[in-house]
N, CA, C and O of each residue as an XYZ file, in Angstrom:
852
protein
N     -44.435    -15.902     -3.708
C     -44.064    -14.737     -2.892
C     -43.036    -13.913     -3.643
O     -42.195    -14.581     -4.244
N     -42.901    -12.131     -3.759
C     -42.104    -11.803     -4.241
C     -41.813    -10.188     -3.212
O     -42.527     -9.404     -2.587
N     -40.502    -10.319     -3.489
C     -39.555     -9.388     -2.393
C     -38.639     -8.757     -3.237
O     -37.731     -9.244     -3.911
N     -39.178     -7.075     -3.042
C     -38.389     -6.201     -4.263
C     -38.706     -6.925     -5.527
O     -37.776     -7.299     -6.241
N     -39.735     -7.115     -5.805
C     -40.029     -7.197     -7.296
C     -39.251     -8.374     -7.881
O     -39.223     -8.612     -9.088
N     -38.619     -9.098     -6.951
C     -38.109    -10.667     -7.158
C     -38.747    -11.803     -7.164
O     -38.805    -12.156     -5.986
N     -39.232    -12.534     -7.794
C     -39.519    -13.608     -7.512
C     -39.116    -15.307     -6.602
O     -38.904    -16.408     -7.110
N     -39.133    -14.961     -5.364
C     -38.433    -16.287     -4.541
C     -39.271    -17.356     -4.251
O     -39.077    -18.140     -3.322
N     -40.529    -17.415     -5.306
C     -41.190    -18.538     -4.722
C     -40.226    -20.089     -5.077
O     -39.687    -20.457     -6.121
N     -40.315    -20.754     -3.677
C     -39.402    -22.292     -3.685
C     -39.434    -22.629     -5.246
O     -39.835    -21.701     -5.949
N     -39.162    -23.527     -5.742
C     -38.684    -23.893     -6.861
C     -37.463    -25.394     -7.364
O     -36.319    -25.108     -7.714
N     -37.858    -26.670     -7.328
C     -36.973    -27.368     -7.306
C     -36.196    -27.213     -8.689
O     -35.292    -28.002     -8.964
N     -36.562    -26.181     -9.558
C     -35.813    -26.492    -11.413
C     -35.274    -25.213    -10.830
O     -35.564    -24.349    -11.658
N     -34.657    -24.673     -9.855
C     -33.475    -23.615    -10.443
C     -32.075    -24.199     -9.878
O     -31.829    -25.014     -8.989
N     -31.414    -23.593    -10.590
C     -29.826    -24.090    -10.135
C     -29.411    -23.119     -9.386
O     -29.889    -21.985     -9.397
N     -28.188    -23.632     -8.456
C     -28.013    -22.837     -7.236
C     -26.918    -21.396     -8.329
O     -26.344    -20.639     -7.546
N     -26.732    -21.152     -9.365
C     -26.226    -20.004    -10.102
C     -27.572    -19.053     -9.982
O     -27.701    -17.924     -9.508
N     -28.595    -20.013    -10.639
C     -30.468    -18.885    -10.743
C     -30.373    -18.374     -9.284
O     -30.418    -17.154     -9.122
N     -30.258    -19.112     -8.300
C     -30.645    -18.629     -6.741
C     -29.703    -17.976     -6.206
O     -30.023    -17.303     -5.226
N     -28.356    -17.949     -6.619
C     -27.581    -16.913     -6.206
C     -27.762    -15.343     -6.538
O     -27.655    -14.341     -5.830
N     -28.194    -15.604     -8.394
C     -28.445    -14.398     -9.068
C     -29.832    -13.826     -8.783
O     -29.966    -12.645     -9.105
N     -30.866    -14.422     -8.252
C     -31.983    -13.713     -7.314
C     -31.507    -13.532     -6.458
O     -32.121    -12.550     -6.041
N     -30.865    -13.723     -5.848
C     -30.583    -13.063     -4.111
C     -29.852    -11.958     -4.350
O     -29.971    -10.924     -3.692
N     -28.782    -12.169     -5.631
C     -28.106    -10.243     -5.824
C     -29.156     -9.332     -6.230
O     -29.265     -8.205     -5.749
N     -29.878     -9.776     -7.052
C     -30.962     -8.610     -7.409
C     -31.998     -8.202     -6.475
O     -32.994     -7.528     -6.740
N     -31.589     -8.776     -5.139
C     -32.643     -8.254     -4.291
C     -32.264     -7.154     -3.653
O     -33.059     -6.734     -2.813
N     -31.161     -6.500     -3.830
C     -30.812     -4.994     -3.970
C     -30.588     -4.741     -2.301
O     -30.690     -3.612     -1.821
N     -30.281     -5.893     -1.512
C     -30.042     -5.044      0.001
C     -28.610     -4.478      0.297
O     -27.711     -5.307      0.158
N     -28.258     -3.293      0.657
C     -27.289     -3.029      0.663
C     -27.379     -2.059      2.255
O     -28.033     -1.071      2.587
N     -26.158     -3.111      3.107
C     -25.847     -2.173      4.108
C     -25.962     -1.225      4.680
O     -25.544     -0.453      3.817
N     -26.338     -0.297      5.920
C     -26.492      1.018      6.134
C     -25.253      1.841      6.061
O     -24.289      1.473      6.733
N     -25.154      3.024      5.246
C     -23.719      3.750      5.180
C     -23.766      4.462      7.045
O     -24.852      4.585      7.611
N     -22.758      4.755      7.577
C     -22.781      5.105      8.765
C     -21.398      5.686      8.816
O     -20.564      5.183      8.063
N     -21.071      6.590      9.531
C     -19.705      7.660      9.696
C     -19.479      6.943     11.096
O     -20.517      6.931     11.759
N     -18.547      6.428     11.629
C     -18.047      6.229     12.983
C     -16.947      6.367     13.420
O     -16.168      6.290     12.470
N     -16.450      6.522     14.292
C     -14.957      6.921     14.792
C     -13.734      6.449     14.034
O     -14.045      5.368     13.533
N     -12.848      6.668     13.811
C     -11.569      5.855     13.351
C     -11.382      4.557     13.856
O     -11.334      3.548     13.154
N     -11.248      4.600     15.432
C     -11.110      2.902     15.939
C     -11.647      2.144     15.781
O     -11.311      0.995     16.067
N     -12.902      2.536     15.163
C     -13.890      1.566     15.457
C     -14.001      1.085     13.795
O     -14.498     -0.013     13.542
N     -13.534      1.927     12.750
C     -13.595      1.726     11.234
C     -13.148      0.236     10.735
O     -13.686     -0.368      9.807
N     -12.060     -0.239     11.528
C     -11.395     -1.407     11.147
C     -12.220     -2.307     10.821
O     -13.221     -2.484     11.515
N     -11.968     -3.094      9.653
C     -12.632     -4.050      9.161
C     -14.068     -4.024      8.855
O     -14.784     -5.017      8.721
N     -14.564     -2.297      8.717
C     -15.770     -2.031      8.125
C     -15.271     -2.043      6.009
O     -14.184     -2.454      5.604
N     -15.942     -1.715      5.454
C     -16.075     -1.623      4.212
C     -16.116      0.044      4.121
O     -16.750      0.751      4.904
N     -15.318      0.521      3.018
C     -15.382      1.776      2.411
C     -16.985      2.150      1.683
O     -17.586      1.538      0.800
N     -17.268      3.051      2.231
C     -18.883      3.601      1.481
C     -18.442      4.214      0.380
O     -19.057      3.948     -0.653
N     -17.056      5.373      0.275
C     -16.430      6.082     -0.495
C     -15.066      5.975     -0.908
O     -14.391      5.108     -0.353
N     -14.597      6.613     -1.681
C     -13.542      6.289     -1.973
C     -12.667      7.229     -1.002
O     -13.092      8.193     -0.365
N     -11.364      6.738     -1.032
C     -10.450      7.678     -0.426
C      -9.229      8.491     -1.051
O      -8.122      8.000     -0.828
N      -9.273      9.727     -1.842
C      -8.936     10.732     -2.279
C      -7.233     11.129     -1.794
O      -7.033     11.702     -0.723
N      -6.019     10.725     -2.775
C      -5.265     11.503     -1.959
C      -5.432     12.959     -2.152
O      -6.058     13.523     -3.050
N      -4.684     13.548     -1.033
C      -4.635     15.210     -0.775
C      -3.305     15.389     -0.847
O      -2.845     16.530     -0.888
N      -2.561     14.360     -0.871
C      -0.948     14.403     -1.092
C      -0.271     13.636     -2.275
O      -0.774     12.536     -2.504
N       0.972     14.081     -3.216
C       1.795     13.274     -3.426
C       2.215     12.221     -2.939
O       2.485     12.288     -1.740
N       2.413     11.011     -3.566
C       3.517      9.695     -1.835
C       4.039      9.150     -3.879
O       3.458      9.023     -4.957
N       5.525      9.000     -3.288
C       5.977     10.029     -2.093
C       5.734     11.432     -2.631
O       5.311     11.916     -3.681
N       6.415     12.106     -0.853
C       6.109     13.601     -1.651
C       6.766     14.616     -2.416
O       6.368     15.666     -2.921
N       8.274     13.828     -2.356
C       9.240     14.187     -2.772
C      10.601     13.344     -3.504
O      10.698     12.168     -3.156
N      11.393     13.730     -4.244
C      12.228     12.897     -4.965
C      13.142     12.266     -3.826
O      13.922     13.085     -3.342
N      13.226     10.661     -3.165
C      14.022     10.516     -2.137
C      14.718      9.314     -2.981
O      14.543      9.022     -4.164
N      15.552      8.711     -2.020
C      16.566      7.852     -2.596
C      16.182      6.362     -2.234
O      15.593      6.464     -1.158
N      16.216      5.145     -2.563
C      15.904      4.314     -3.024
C      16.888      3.455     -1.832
O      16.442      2.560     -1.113
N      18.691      4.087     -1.810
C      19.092      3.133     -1.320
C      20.091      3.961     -0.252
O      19.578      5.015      0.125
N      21.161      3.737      0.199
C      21.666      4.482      1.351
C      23.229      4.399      0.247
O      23.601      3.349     -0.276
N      23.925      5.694      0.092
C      24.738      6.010     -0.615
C      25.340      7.298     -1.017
O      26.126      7.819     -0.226
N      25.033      7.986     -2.340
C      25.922      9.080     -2.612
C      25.414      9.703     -3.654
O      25.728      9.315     -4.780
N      24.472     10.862     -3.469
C      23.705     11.849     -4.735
C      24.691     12.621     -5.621
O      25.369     13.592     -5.283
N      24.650     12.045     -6.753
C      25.838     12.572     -7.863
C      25.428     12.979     -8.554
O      24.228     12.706     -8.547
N      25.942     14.136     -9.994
C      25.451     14.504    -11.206
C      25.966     13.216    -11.779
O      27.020     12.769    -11.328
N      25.269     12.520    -12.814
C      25.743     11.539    -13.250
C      26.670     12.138    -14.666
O      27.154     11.229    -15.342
N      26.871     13.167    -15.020
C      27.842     13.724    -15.809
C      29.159     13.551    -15.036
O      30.194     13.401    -15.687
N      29.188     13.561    -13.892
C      30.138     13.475    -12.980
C      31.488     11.771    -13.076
O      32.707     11.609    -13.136
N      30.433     11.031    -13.040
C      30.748      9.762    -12.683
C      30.060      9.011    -13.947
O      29.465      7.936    -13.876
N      30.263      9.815    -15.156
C      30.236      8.867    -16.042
C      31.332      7.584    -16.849
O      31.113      6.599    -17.554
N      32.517      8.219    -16.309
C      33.677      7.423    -16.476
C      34.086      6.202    -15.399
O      34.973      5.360    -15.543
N      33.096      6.383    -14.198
C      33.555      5.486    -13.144
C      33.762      3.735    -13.826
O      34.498      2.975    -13.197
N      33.321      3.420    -14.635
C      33.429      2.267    -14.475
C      34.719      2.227    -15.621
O      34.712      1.247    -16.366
N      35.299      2.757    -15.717
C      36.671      2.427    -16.694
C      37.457      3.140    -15.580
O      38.526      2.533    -15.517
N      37.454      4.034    -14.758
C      38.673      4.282    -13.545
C      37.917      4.774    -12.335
O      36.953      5.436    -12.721
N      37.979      4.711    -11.115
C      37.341      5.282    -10.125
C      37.514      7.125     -9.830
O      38.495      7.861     -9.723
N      36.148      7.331     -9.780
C      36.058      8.919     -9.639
C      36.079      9.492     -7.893
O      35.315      9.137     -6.996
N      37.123     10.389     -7.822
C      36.666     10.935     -6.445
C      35.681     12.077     -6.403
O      35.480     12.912     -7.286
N      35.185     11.984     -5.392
C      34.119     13.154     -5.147
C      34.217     13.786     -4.060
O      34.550     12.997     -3.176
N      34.056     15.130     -3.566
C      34.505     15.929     -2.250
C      32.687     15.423     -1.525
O      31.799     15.432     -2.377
N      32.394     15.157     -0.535
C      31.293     14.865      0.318
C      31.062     16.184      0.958
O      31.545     16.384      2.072
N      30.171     17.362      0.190
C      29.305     18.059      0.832
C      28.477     18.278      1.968
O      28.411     19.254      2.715
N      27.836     17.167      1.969
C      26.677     17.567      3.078
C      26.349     15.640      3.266
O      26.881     14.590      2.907
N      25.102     16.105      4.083
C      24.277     14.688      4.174
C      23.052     15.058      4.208
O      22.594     16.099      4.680
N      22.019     13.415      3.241
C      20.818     14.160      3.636
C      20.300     12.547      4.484
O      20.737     11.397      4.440
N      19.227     13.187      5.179
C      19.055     12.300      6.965
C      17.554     12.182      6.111
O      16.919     13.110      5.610
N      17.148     10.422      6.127
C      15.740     10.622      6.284
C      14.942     10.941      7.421
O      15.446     10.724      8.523
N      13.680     11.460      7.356
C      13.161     11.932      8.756
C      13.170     12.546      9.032
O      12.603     12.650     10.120
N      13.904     13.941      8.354
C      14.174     15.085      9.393
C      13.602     15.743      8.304
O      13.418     15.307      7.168
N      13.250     17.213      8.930
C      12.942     17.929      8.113
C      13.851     18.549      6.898
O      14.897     19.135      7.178
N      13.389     18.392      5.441
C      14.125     18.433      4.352
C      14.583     20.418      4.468
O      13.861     21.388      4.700
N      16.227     20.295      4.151
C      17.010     21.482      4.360
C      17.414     21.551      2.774
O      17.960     20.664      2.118
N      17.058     22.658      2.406
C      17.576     22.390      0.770
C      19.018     22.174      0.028
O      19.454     23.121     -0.625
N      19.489     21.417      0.076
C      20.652     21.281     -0.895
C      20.846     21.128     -2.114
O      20.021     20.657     -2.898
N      22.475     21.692     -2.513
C      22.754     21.779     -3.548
C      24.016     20.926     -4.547
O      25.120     21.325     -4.175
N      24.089     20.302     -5.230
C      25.726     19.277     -5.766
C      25.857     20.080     -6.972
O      25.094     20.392     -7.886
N      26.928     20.284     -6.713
C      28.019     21.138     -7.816
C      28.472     20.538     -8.113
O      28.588     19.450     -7.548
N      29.172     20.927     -9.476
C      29.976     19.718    -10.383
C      31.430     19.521     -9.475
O      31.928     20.400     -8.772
N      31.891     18.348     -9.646
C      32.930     17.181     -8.156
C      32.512     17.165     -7.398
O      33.242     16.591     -6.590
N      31.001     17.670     -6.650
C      31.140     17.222     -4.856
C      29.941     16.060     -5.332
O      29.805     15.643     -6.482
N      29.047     15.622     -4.043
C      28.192     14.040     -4.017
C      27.850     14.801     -2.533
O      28.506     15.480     -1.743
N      26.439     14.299     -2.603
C      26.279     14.254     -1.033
C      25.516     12.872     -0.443
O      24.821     12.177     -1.184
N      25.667     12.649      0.566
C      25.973     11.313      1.493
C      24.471     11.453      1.690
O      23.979     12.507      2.096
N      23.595     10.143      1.335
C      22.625     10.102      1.383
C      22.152      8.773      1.890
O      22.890      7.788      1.863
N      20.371      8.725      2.562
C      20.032      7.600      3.380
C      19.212      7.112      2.892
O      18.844      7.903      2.025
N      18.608      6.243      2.859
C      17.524      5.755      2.071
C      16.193      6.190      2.819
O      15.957      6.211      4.027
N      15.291      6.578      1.592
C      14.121      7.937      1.608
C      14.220      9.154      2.036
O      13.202      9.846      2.065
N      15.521      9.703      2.480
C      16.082     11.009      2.482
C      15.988     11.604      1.280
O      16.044     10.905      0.269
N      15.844     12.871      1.201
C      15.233     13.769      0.002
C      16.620     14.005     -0.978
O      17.804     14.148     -0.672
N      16.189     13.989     -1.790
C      17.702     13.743     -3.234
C      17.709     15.078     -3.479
O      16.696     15.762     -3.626
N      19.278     15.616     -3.543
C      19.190     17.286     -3.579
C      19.237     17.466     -5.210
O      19.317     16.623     -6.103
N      19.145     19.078     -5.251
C      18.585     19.712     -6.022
C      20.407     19.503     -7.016
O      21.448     19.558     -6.362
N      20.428     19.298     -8.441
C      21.220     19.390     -9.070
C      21.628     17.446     -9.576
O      22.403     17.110    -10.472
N      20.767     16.440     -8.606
C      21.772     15.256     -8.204
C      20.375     14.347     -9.206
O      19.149     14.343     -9.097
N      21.149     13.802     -9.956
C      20.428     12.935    -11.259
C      20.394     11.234    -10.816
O      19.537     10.448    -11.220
N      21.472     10.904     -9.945
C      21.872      9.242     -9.827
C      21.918      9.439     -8.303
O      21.881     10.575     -7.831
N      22.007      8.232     -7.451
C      22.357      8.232     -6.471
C      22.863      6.330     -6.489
O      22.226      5.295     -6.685
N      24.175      6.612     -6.204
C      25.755      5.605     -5.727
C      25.306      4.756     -5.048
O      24.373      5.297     -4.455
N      25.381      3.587     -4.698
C      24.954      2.633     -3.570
C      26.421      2.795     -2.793
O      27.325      3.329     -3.437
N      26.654      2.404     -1.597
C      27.464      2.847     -0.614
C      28.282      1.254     -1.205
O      29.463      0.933     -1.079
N      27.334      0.614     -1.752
C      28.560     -0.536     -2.081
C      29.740     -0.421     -3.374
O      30.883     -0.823     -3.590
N      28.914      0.216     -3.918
C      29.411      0.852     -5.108
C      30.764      2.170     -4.519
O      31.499      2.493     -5.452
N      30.932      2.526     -3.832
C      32.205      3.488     -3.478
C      32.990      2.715     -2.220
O      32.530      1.704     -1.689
N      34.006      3.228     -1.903
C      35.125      3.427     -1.274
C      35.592      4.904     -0.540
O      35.223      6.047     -0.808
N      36.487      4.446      0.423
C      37.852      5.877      0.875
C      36.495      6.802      1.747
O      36.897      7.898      2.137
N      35.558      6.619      1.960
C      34.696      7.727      2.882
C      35.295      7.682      3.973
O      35.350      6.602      4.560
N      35.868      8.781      4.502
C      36.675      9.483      5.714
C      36.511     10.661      5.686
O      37.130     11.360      4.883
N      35.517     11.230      6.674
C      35.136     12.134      7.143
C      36.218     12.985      8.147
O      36.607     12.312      9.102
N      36.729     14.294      8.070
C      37.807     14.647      8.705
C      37.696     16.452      8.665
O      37.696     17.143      7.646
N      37.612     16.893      9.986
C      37.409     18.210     10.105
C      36.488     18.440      9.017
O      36.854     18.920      7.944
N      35.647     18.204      9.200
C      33.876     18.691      8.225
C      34.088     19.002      6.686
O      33.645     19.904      5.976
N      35.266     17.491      6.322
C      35.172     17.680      4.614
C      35.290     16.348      4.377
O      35.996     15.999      5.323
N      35.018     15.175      3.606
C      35.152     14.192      3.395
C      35.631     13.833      1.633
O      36.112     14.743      0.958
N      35.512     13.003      1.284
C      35.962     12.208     -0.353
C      35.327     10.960      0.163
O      35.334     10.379      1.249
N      34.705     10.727     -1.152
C      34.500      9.451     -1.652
C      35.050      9.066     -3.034
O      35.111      9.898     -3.939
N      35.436      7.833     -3.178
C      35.866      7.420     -4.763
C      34.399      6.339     -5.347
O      33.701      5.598     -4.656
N      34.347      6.509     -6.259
C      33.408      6.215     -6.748
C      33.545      4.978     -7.599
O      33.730      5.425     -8.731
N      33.554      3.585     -7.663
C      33.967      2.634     -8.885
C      33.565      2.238     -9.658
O      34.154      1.865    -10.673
N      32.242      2.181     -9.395
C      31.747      1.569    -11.078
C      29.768      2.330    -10.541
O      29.279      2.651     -9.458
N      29.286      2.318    -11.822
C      27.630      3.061    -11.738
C      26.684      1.823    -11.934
O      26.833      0.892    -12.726
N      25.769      2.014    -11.112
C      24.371      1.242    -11.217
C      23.670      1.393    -12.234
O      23.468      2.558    -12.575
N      23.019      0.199    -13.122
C      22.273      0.361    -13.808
C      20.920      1.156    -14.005
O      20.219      1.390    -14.989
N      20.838      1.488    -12.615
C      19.193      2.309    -12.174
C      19.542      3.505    -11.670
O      20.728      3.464    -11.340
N      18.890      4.897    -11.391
C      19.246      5.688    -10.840
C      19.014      5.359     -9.352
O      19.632      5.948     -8.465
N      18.358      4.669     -9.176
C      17.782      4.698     -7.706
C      17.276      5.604     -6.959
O      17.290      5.605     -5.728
N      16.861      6.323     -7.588
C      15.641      7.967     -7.023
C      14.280      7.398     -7.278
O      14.042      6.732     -8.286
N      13.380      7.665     -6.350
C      11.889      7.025     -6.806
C      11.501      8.622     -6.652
O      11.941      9.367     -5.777
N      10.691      8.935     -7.573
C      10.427     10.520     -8.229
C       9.453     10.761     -7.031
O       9.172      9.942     -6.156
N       9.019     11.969     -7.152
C       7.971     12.380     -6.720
C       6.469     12.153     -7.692
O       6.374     12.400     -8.894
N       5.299     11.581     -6.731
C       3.955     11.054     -6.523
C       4.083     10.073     -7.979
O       3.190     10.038     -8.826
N       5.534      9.204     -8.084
C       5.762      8.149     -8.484
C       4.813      6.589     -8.582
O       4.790      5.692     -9.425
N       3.929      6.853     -6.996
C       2.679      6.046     -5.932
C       1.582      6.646     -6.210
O       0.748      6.084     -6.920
N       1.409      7.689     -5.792
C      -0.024      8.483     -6.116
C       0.418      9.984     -6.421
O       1.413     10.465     -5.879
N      -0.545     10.848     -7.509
C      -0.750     12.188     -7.679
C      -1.606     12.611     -6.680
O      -2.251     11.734     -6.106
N      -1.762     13.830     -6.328
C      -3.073     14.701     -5.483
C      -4.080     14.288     -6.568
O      -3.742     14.313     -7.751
N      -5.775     13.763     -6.046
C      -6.644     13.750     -6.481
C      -6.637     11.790     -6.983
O      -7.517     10.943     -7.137
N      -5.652     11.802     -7.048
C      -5.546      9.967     -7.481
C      -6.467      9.230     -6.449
O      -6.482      9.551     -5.260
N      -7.176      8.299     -6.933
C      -7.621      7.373     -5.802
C      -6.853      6.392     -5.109
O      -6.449      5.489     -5.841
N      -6.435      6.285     -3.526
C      -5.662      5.753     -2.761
C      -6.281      4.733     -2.506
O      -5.654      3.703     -2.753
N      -7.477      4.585     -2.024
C      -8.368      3.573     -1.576
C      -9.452      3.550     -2.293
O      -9.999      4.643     -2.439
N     -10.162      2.217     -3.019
C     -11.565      2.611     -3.596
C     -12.438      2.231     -2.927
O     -12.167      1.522     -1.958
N     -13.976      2.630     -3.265
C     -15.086      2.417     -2.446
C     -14.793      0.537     -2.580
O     -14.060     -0.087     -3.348
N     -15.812      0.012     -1.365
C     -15.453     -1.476     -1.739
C     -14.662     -2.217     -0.971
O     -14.754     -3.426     -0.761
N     -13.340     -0.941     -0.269
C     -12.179     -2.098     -0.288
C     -12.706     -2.358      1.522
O     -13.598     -1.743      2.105
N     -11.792     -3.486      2.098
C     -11.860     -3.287      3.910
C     -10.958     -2.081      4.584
O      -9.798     -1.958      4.190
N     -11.519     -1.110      5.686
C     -10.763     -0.894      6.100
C      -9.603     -1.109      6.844
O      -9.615     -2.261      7.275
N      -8.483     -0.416      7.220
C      -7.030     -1.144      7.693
C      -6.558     -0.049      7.855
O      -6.713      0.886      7.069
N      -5.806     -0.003      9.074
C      -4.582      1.219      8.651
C      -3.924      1.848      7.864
O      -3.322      2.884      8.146
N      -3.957      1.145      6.435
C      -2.778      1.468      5.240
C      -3.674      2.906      4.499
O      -3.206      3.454      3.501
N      -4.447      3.190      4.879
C      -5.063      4.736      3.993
C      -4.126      5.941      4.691
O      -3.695      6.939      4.113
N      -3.962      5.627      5.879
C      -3.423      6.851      7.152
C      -4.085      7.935      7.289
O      -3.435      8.965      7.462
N      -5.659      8.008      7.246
C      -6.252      9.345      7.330
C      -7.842      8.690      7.837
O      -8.232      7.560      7.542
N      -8.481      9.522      8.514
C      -9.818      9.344      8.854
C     -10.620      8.699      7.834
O     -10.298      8.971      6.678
N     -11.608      7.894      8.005
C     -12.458      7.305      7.464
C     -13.803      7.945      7.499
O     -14.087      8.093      8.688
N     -14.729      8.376      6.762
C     -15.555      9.264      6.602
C     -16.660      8.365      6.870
O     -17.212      8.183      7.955
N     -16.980      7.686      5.470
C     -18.604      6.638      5.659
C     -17.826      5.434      5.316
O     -16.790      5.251      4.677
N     -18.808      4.528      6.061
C     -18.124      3.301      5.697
C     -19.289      2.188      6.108
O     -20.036      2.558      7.014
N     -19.461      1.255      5.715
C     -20.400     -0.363      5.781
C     -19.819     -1.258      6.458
O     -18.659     -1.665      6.400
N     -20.775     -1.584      7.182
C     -20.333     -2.743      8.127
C     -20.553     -4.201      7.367
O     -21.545     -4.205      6.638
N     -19.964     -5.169      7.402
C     -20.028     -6.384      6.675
C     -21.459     -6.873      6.927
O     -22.226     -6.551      7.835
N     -21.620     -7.641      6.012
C     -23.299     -8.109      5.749
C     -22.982     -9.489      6.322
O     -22.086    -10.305      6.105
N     -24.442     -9.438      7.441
C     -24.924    -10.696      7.957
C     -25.881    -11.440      7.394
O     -26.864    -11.010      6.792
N     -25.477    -13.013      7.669
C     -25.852    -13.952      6.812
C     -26.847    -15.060      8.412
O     -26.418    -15.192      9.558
N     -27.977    -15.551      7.916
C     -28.402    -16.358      8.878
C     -28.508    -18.089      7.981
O     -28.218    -18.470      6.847
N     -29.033    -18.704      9.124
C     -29.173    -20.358      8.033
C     -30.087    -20.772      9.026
O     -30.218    -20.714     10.249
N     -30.952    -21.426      7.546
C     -32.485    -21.823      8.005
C     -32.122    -23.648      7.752
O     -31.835    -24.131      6.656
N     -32.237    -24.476      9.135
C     -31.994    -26.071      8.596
C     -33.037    -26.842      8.448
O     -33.451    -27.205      9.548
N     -33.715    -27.300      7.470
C     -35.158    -27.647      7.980
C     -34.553    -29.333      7.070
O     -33.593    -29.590      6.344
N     -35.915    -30.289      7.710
C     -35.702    -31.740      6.611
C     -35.501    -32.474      7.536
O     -34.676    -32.171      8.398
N     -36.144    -33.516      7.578
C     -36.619    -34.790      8.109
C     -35.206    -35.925      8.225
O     -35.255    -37.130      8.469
N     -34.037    -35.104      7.969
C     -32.784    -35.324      7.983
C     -31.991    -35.068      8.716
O     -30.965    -35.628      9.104
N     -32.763    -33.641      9.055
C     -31.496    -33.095     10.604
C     -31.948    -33.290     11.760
O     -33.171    -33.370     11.645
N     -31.607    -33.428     12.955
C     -31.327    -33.665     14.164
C     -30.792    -33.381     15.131
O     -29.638    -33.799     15.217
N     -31.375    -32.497     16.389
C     -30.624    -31.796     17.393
C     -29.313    -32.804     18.170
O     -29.479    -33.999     18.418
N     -28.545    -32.350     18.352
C     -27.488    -32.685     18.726
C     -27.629    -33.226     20.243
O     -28.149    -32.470     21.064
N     -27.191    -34.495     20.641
C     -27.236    -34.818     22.118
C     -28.888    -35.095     22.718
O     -29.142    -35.137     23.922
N     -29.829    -35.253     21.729
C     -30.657    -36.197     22.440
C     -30.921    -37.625     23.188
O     -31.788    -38.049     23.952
N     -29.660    -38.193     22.545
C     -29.639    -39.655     23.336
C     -29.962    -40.534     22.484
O     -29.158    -41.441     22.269
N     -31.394    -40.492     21.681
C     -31.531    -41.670     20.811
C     -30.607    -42.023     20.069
O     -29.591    -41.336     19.958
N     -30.849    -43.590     19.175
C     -29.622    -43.460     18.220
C     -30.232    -42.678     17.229
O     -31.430    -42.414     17.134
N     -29.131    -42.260     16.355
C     -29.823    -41.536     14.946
C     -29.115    -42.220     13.989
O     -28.290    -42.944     14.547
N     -29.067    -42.325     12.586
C     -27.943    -42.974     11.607
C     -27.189    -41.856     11.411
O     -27.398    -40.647     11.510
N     -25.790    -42.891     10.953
C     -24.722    -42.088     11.101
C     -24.668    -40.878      9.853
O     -24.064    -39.805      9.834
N     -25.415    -41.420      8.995
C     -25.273    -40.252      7.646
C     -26.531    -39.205      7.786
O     -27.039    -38.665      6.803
N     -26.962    -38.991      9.130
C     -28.208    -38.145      9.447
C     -27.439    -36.463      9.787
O     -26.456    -36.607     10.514
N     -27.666    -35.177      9.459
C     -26.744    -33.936      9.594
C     -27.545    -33.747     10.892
O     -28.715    -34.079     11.078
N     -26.569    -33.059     11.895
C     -27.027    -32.872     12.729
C     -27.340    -31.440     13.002
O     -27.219    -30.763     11.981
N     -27.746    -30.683     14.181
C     -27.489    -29.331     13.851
C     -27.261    -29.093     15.438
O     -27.805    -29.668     16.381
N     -26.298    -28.079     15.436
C     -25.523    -27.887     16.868
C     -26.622    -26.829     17.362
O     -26.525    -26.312     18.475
């Protein structure tokens, strides 16, 4: 007998590698189908998934602390530097553009957007003296991190990068509609042999006999 141009006639000389590798070449592949988002979970990608965005999308900060020119605070670790505290930047909110001039730092949160001029950003463990007072503050600065701690912009993905490839399961982690997608492939089992035995007939059977539920 042959199916798609395969040959499956029974055969006791093949090894179960030969019978695996006929069953891939029998070329069945899933119906592609578009279905709702809720219902996508734990289908298979038909396509790939395309970002349309940078991630991140913008230069944010790594840790919760203090956006500096690092020309600024290059001496910190031989004496502590003060810095006047400008502004703050808030993750979450919509990004307001700021600016650090040479002596100020601005007070920053972790994945809050790193302002425009600011090369390093301070870990809050790394400074001292923050006292905020009638809408001007100082920080002293003591010693610099080995890392800048800014994760750049589309650092994760460029626009056009592949986010998800065809192949993978779906899951929440894409965050965007699912277009086509495959439902997992069903498998049946055939028990045949003068060996197996319905379950709960009563007779005895021997104990090394497989049964089948």
């Amino acid at each position: 007998m042959k199916s798609a141009g395969v040959d499956i006639r029974p055969t006791s000389h093949r090894t179960v590698d030969e019978h695996r590798c006929a069953v891939d070449r029998l070329g069945v592949s899933p119906r592609v189908r578009s279905v709702p988002i809720h219902s996508a979970v734990g289908r298979v990608l038909a396509e790939d998934i395309v970002a349309d965005h940078a991630l991140p999308a913008f230069d944010n900060s790594a840790v919760d602390g203090f956006a500096v020119r690092a020309a600024d605070v290059d001496g910190a670790g031989r004496a502590p530097v003060r810095l006047l505290v400008s502004a703050r930047s808030v993750a979450g909110r919509q990004p307001v553009p700021l600016h650090v001039l040479p002596g100020q730092c601005v007070q920053i949160m972790t994945g809050a957007v790193v302002p425009f001029g600011a090369d390093v950003v301070i870990p809050v463990e790394r400074t001292s003296g923050f006292v905020e007072s009638f809408g001007s503050a100082e920080v002293t600065v003591h010693s610099l991190d080995s890392k800048s701690n800014i994760r750049a912009r589309a650092s994760d993905l460029e626009v056009g990068d592949i986010a998800v490839g065809v192949g993978t399961m779906v899951t929440p982690r894409p965050g965007r509609p699912v277009r086509r997608s495959r439902p997992h492939p069903r498998s049946g089992r055939i028990v045949s042999g003068c060996r197996c035995a319905l379950d709960g007939i009563g007779d005895p059977r021997p104990r090394d006999r497989t049964r089948e539920r």
